[in-house]
C-alpha positions as CSV (number, residue, x, y, z in Angstrom):
1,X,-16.8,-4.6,-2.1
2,X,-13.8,-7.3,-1.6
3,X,-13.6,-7.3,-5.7
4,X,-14.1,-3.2,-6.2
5,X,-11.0,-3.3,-3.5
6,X,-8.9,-6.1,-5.3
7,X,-9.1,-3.8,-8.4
8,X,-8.6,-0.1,-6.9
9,X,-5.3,-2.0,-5.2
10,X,-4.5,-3.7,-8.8
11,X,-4.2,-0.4,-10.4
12,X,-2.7,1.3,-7.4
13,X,0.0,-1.0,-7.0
14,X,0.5,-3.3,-10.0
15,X,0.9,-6.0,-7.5
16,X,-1.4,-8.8,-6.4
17,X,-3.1,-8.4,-3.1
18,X,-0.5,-9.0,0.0
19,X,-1.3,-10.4,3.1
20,X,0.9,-8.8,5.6
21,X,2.0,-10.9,8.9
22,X,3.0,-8.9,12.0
23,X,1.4,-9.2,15.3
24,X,-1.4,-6.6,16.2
25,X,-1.0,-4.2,18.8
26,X,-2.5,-1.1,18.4
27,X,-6.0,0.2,16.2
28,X,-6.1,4.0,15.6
29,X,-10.2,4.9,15.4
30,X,-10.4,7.9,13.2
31,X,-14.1,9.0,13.4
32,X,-15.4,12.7,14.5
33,X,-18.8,10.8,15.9
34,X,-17.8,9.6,19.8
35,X,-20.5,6.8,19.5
36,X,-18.7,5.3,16.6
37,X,-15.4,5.8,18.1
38,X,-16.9,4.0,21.3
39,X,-18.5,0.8,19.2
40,X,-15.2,0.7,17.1
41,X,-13.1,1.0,20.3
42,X,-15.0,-2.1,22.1
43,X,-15.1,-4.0,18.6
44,X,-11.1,-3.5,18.4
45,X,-10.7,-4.7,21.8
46,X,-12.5,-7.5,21.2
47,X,-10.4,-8.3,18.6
48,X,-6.9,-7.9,20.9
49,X,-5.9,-4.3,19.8
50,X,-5.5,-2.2,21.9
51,X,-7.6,1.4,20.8
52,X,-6.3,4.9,20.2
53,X,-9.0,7.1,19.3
54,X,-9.1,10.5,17.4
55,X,-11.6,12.6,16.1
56,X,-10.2,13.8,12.3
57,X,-7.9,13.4,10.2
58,X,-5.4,16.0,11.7
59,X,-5.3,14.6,15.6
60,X,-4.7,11.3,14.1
61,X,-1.9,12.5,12.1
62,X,-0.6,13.8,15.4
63,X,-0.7,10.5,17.3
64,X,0.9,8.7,14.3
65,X,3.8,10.6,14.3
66,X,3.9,10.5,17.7
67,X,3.9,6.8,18.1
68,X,2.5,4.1,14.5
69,X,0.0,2.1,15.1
70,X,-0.1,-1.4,13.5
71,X,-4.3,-1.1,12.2
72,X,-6.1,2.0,11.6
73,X,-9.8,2.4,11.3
74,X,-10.6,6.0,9.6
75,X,-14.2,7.1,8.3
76,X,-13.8,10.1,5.6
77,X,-16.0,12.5,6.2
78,X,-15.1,14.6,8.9
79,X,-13.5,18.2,10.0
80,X,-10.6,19.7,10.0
81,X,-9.1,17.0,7.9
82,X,-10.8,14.3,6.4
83,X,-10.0,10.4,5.9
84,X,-9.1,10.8,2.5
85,X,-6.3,13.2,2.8
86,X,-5.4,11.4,6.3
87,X,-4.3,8.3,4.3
88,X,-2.9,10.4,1.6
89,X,-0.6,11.9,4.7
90,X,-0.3,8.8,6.7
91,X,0.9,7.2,3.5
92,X,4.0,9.8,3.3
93,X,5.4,9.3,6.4
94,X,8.3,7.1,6.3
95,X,8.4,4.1,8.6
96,X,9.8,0.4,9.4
97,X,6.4,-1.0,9.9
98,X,3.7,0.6,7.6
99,X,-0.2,0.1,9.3
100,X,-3.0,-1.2,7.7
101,X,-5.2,1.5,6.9
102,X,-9.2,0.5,6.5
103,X,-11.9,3.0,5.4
104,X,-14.9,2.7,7.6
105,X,-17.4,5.2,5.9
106,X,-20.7,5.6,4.4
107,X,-19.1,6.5,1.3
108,X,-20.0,3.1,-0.9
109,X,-20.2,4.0,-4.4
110,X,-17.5,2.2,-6.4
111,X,-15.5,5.3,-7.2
112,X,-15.3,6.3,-4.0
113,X,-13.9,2.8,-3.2
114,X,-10.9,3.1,-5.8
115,X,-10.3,6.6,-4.4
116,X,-10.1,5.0,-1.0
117,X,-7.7,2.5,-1.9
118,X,-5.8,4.7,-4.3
119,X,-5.5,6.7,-1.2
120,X,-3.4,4.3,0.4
121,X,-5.9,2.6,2.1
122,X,-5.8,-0.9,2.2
123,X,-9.7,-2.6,2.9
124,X,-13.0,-0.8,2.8
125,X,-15.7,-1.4,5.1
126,X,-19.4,0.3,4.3
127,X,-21.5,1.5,7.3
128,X,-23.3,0.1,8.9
129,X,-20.8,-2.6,10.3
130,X,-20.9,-5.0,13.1
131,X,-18.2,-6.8,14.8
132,X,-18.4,-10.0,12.9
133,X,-17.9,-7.9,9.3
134,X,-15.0,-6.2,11.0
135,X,-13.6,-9.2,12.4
136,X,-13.7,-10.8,8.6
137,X,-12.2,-7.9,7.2
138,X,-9.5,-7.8,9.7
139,X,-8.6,-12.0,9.2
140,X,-8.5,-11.4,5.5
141,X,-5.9,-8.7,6.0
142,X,-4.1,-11.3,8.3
143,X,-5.0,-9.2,11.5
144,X,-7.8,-10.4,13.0
């Protein structure tokens, strides 16, 4: 996927791929399953964030504009509002310090990918994922 996401950001930014630096506090979990939000919360932890979880797309607008994390971690299908038009949202919300916003879905085709990162996302991870394919996403984006 790390080339399907190269090129969805290519034609979403007209800019080369950016590594941003900042130091990682917080990891929003966007996910309407609790299990997932439980395995992502102990993966994040692992990893030094400290996890905020939400169960769509609209509570985790909420707790955005309430306080920005610096990672968020959103699948795309789910109520309410889904992880598509969270980014989209999450995207329009001015702010200092912009997160880095990761699809974790089992949407994989490569169309859905360039909508993803069209989006606004920034990586996309496919479920199934473990820590260790989390963990090299994450040190890729500089934030692991």
């Amino acid at each position: 996927t790390d080339a399907i996401v190269r090129a969805a950001k290519a034609m979403r930014d007209g800019t080369p791929d950016e590594v941003r630096q900042a130091s990682a506090k917080t990891c929003l979990i966007v996910d309407d399953s609790r299990v997932i939000r439980k395995v992502s919360s102990k993966i994040a932890k692992s990893l030094g964030f400290v996890p905020i979880e939400a169960q769509d797309g609209q509570e985790a607008l909420a707790r955005c504009k309430q306080a920005m994390p610096n990672l968020v971690l959103t699948d795309w299908n789910m109520p309410e509002m889904n992880g598509l038009e969270f980014v989209r949202q999450l995207r329009a919300i001015p702010t200092a310090h912009a997160p880095i916003i990761v699809f974790c879905t089992s949407k994989g085709d490569a169309e859905d990918i360039h909508e993803g990162i069209g989006a606004g996302a920034d990586d996309y991870i496919i479920k199934p994922f473990d820590e260790s394919t989390l963990r090299a996403k994450l040190e890729k984006l500089g934030r692991g």
